[in-house]
C-alpha positions in Angstrom: 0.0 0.0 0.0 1.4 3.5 -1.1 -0.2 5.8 1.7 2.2 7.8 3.5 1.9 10.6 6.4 -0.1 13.5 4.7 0.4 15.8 7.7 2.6 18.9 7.1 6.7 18.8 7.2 6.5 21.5 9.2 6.0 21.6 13.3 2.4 23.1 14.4 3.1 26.0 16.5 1.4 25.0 19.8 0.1 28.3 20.3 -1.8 28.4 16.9 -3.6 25.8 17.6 -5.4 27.9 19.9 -6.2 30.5 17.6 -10.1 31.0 16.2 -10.8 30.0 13.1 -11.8 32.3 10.4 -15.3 32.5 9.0 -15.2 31.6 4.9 -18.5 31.5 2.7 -17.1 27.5 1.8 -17.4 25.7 5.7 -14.9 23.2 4.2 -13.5 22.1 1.1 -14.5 18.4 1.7 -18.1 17.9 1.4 -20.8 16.6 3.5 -23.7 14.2 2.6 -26.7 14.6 4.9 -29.3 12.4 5.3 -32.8 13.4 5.5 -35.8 12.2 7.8 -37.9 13.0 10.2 -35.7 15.5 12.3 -34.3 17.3 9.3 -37.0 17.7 6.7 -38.9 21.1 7.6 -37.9 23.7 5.5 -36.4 25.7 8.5 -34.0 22.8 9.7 -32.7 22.3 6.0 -32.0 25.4 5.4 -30.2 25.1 8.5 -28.0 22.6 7.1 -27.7 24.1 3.8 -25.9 26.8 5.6 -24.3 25.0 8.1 -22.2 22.9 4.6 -24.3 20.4 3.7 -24.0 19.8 -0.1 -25.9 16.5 -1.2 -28.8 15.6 0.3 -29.5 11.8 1.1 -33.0 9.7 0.5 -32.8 6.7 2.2 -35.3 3.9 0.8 -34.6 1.5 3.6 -37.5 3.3 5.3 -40.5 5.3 4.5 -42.5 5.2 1.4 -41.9 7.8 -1.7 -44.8 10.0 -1.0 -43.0 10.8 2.5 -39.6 11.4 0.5 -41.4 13.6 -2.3 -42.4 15.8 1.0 -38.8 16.3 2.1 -37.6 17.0 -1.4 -40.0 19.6 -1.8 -38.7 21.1 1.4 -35.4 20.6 0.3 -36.2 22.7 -3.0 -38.2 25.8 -0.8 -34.8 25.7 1.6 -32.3 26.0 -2.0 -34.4 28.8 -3.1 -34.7 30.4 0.4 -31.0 30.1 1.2 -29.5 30.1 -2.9 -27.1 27.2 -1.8 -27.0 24.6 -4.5 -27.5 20.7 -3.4 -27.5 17.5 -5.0 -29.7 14.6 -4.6 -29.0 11.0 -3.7 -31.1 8.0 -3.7 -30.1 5.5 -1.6 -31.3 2.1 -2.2 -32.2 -1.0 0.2 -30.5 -3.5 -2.0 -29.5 -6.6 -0.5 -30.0 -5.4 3.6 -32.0 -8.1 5.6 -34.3 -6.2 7.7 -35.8 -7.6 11.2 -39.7 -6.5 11.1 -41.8 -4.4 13.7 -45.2 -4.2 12.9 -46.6 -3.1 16.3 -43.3 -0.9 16.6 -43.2 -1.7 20.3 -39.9 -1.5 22.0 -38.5 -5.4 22.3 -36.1 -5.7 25.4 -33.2 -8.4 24.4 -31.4 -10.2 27.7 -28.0 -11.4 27.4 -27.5 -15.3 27.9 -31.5 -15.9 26.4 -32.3 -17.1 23.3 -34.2 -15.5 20.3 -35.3 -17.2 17.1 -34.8 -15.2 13.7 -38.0 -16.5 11.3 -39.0 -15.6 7.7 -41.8 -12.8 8.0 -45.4 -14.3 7.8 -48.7 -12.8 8.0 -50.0 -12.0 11.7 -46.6 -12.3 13.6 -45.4 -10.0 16.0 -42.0 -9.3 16.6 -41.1 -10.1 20.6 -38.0 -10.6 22.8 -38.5 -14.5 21.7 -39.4 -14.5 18.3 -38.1 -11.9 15.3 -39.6 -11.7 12.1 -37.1 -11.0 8.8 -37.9 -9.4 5.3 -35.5 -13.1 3.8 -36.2 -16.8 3.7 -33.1 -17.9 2.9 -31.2 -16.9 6.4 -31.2 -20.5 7.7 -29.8 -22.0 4.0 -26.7 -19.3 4.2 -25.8 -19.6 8.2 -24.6 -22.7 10.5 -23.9 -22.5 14.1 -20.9 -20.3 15.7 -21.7 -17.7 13.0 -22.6 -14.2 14.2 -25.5 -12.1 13.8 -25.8 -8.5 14.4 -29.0 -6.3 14.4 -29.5 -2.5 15.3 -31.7 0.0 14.5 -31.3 1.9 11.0 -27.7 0.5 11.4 -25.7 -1.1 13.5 -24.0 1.4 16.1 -22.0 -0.8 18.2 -23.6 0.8 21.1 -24.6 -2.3 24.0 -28.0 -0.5 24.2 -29.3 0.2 21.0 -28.0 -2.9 18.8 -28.0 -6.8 20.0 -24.8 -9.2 18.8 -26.5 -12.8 18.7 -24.7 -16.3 17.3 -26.4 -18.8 15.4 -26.8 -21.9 18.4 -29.1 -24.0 15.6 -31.2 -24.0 13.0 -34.4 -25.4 12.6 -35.9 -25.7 9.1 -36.4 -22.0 8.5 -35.7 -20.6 11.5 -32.7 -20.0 13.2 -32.5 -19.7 17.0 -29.5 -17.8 18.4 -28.2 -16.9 21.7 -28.4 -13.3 22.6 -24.8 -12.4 23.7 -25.7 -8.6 25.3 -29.0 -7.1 26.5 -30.7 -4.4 24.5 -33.7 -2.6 23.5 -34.5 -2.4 20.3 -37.1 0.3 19.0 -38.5 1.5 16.1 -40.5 -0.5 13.2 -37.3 -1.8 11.4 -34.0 -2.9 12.2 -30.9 -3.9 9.9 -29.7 -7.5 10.2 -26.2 -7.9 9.0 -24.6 -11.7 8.9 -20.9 -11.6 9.4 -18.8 -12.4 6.6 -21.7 -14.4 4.9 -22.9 -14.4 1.7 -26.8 -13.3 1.1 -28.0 -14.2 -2.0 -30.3 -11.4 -2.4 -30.2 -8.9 -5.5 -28.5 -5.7 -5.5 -31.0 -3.7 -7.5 -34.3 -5.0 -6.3 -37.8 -5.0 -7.9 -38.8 -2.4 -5.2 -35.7 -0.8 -5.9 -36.4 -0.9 -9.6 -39.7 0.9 -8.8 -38.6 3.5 -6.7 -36.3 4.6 -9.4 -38.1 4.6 -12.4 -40.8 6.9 -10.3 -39.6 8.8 -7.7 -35.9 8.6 -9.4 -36.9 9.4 -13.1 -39.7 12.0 -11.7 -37.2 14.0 -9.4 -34.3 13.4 -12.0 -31.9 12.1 -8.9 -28.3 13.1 -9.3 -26.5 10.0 -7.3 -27.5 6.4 -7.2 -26.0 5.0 -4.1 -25.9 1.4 -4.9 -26.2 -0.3 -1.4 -24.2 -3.8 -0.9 -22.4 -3.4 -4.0 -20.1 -7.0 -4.3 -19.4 -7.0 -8.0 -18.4 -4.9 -11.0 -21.4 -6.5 -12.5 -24.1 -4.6 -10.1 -22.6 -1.5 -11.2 -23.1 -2.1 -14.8 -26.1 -3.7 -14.5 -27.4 -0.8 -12.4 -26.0 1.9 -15.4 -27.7 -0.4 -17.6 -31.2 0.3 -15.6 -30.9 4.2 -15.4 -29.4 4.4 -19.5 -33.4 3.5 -20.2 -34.8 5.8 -18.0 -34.7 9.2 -19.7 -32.9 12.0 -18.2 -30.9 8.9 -15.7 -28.4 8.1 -18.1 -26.5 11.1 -16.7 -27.1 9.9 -12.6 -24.1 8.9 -11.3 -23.5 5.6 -9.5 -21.7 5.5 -6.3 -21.1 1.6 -5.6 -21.4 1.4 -1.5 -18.6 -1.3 -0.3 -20.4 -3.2 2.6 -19.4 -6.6 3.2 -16.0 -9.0 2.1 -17.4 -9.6 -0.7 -17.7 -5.8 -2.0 -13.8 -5.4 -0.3 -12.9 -9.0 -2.0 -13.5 -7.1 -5.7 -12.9 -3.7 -4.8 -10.8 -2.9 -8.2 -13.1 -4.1 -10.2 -16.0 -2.1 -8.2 -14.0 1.0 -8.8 -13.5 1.0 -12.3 -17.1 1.1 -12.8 -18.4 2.9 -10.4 -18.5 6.9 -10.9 -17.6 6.8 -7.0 -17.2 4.8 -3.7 -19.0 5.0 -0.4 -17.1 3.1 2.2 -20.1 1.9 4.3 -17.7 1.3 7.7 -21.5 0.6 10.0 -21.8 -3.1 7.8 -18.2 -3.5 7.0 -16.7 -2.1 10.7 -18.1 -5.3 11.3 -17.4 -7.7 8.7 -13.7 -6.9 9.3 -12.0 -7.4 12.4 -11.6 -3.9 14.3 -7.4 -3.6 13.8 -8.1 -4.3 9.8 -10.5 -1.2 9.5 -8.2 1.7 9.7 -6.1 -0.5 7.3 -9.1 -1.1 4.5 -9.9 3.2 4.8 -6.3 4.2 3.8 -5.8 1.7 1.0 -9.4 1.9 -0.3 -9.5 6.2 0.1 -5.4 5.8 -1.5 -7.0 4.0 -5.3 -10.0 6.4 -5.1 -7.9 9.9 -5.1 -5.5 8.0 -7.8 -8.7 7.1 -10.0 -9.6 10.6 -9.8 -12.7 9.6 -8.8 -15.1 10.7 -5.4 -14.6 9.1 -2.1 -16.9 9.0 0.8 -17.0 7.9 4.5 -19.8 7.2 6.9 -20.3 6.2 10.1 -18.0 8.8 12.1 -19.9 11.2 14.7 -22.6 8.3 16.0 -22.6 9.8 19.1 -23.7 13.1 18.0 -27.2 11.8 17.0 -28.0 12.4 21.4 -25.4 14.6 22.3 -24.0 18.1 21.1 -20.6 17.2 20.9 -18.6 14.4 19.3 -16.5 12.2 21.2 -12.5 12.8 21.0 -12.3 9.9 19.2 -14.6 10.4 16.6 -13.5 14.4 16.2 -10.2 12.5 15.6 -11.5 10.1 13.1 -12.9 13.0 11.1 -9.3 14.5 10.7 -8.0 11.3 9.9 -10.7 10.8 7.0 -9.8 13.7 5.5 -5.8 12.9 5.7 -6.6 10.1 4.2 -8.1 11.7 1.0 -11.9 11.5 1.5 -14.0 13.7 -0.5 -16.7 14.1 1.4 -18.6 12.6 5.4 -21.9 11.6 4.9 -24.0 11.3 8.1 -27.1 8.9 8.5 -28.4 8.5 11.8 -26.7 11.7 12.9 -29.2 13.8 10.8 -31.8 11.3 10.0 -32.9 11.0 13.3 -30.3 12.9 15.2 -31.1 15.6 17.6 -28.6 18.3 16.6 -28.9 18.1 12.7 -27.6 21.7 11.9 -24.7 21.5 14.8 -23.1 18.2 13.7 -22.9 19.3 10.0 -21.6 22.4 11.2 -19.3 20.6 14.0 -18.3 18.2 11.4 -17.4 21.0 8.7 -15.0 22.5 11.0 -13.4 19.5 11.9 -12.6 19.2 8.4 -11.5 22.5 7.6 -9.0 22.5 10.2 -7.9 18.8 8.9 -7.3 20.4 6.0 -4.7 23.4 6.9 -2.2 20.7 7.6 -2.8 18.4 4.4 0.5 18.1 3.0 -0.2 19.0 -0.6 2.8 19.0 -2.2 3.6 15.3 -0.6 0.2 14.7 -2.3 0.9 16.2 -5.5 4.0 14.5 -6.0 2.9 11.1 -5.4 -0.2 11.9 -7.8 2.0 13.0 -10.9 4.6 9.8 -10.0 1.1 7.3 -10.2 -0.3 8.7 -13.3 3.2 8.6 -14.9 4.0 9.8 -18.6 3.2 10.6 -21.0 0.4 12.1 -19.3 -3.2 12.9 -21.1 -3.3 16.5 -22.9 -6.8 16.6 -20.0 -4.3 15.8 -16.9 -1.2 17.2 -18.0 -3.3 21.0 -18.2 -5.1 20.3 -14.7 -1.9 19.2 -12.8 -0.2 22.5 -14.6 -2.9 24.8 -13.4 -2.6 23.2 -10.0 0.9 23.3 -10.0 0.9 27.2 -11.2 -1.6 28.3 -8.5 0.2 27.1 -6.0 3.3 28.5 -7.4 2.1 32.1 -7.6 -0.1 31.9 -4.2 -3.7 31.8 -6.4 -6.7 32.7 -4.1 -8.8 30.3 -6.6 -8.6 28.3 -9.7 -11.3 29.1 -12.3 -12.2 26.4 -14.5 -14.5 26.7 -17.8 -16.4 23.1 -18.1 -19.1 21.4 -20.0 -19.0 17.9 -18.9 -17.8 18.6 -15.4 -14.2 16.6 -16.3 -12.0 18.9 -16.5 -12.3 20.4 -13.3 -12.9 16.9 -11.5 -9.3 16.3 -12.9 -7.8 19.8 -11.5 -9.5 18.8 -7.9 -8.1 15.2 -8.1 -4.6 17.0 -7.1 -6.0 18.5 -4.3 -4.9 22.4 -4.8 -4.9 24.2 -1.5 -7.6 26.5 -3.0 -11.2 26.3 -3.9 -11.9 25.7 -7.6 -14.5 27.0 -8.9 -15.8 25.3 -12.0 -18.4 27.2 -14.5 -20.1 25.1 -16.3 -20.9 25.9 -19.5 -24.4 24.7 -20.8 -25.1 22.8 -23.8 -28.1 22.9 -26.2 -29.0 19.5 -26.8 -32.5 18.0 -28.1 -34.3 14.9 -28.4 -36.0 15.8 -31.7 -39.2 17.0 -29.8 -37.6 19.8 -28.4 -34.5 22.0 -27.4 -33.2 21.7 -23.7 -30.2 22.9 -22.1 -27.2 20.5 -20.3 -25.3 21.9 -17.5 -27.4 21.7 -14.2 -26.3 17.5 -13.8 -22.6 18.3 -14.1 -23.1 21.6 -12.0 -24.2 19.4 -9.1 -22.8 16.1 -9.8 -19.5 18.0 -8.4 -21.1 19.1 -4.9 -19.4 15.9 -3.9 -15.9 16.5 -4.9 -13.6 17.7 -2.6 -12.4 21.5 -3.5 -15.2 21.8 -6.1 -17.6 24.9 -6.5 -19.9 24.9 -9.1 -22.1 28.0 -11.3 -23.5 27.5 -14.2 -23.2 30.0 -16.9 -25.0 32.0 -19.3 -25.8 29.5 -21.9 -25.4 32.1 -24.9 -21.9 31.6 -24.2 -19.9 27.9 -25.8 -17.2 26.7 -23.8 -15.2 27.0 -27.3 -16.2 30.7 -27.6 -14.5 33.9 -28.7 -11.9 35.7 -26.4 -14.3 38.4 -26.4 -17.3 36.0 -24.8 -14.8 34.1 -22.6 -14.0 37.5 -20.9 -17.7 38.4 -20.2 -17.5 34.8 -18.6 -14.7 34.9 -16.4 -16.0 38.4 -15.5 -19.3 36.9 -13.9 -17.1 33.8 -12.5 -14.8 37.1 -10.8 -17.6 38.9 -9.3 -19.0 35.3 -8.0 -15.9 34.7 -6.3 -15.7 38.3 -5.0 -19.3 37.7 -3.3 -18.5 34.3 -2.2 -15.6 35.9 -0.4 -13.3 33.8 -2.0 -11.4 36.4 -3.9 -10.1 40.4 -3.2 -8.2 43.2 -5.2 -4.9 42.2 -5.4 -5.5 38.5 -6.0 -3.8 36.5 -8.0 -6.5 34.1 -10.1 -5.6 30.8 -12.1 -7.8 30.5 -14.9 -8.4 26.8 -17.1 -10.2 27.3 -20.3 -10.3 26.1 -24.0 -10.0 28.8 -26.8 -10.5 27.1 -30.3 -8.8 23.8 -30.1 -6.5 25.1 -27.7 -6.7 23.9 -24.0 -5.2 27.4 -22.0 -4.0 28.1 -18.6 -3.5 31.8 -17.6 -2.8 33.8 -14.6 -4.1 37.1 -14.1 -4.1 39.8 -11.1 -6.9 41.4 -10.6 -6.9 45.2 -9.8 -9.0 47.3 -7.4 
């Protein structure tokens, strides 16, 4: 594995680390995915989030039907208008998750040492401390006795109240009876069920999935697929093959979610089809043995930033779904992600149900913001230029040189003119210290019963990349245009920046653009 210390040469003044940090219009140059639900769907509390950094907002299908979700995202489209913070969309599908069922949603109190029989779900039965109904017949075909069984609510926390660690003692025909090995409560109406290291033959895409896309997907025009329990390269393009028939979804990306051994086990494979990676650590944290995780982040976070292609973590202020303030260990863990080379934290629980929405986007945005003063860029950028080797691609050989040349001259921000989003992906896969802000230039396009205009996908499609800023531009003016239109372009992209705070008089500006066939990079100064 190549990863190596990304923390700056340099000593940290004690003293500065004491030092406030400084208000910026960007809360962090990672991104963070929030997760909808029932305490963060009024327009009020999104707007709250919008402005506290969050950037893609998540639909989870594992609960709640679409009418419920259509309700949110209209919320979610008042609170973009209200706050004129852009966000992406992200549908999150169930997949292949084995689900314990609670009809009566009564709490059910678990005692350690007792024993609790998992059974397919069948008309009429209720879900007790004896008996637990699941959403798959085919549990007692894939276990045998000694293998372990973990349920919690939404997912697995790892917490000895909330989440119940049981091992198979037999099975009996369909059911498998287990032997609690901690007490609990479990409440709410569903619960995840994850076998250890076992393989589930369920699908990855499934028929409700299937619907839920080609309605709610198609009718909102969804930005992000995350595939959930990705294990093969297959899924991925038999998931691409789904949305290419569904109008306006050929241009959704997919992010393949890596959730079990299996997903880990073909990884490469995974990657090179995927448009990007969630690293699910709630499932796989415990799949893996607990010294191998820290182990599977670095490597898996190390091929994503080489691919050029988005990274995300989960699962790292649990805590903060009761409580106002993360534990040390998990304001450490946020650092660490972003060391590592993630592109953006997406929070489940936390905001789903959490308590403090708002604060722990806003708690985790800072976190990562100061991670980020003391990423060692240049370490980066070396090691990126040595993997992508030469001769390079005319594409990366222009982004690392306008990386390369705004760091040089001390650039406040790196402008870059785009139609299909790429370029300016590739300039943020080098990680510059500053923002890139990436115009995208619309395209007129048709489908022969009429005209329509490209641009707003790619604009928000890069809400997850680390360092990106999007605007979309005037669509009278081609990304191949005249000098003379390219000006009044970079002049609306200036003032942007000068509103977003992100440039002053005085600053030096990197600027990425194509004139003619020509791919140009150019710094200017900007006056008073």
């Amino acid at each position: 594995m190549h990863s190596t210390h990304l923390l700056l040469e340099e000593p940290i003044r004690m003293a500065s680390i004491l030092e406030p940090s400084k208000a910026s219009f960007f809360p962090a140059m990672t991104k963070i995915v929030g997760t909808l639900g029932p305490k963060s769907r009024s327009v009020e509390v999104i707007s709250g989030c919008l402005k506290a950094g969050m950037s893609v907002a998540r639909f989870d299908f594992s609960w709640h039907d679409p009418e419920y979700h259509q309700e949110t995202l209209e919320n979610l489209k008042a609170a973009v208008k209200l706050t004129k913070k852009l966000c992406a969309v992200m549908l999150d599908t169930v997949g292949a998750e084995m689900q314990v069922v609670n009809k009566s949603e009564k709490a059910i109190s678990l005692q350690a040492d007792a024993m609790v029989i998992l059974t397919p779900d069948a008309a009429g039965q209720e879900a007790s401390s004896e008996l637990l109904p699941i959403n798959f017949d085919g549990l007692s075909k894939a276990v045998k006795k000694g293998d372990t069984i973990f349920i919690g609510q939404y997912l697995f926390t790892g917490s000895e109240t909330t989440s119940v660690w049981l091992e198979v003692s037999e099975v009996k025909g369909n059911d498998v009876v287990c032997v609690i090995k901690n007490s609990a409560t479990l409440a709410g109406s569903l619960f995840t069920l994850h076998a250890s290291q076992i393989r589930i033959d369920l699908p990855t895409l499934t028929d409700k999935d299937k619907e839920v896309i080609s309605m709610w997907g198609v009718q909102n025009k969804i930005d992000f697929l995350s595939l959930s329990y990705t294990r093969h390269a297959e899924d991925v393009r038999q998931a691409r093959e789904f949305l290419s028939k569904l109008g306006d979804l050929y241009q959704t990306q997919i992010f393949a979610k890596i959730e079990n051994i299996e997903g880990l086990n073909h990884f490469d494979e995974i990657l090179q089809e995927a448009d990007g990676i969630i690293l699910s650590r709630g499932n796989l944290g415990i799949d893996l043995p607990p010294e191998k995780v820290f182990l599977f982040q670095k490597a898996a976070l190390y091929k994503c930033n080489m691919a050029g292609k988005p990274a995300v973590v989960t699962r790292v202020v649990d805590s903060m779904t009761d409580n106002l303030r993360p534990t040390r260990a998990e304001a450490t863990d946020v650092a660490n992600a972003v060391l590592d080379g993630s592109d953006a934290i997406l929070l489940g629980a936390e905001t789903l149900r959490g308590l403090y929405p708002v604060e722990t986007i806003s708690t985790v945005g800072k976190i990562c913001s100061e991670a980020e003063k003391v990423f060692n860029q240049d370490m980066y950028f070396k090691k990126t230029v040595k993997y992508v080797g030469e001769p390079m691609t005319h594409l990366e050989s222009i982004a690392s040189s306008a990386v390369r040349a705004a760091i040089k001259v001390k650039a406040s921000v790196i402008i870059c003119f785009t139609s299909s989003g790429r370029a300016a992906r590739l300039i943020a896969k080098y990680r510059p210290t500053m923002p890139v802000l990436s115009v995208v230039i619309p395209r007129l396009k048709t489908n022969q019963l009429k005209w329509s205009f490209s641009g707003a996908f790619e604009a928000r499609q890069s809400l997850i990349v680390r360092g990106l800023f999007p605007m979309l531009a005037d669509p009278r003016h081609p990304a191949e245009s005249t000098s003379a239109s390219n000006e009044s372009v970079l002049r609306v992209a200036l003032d942007h920046g000068k509103a977003a705070g992100v440039i002053k008089s005085h600053d030096r500006v990197v600027v990425c653009q194509k004139v003619g066939d020509a791919s140009v990079v150019k710094i200017i100064e900007l006056e008073d």
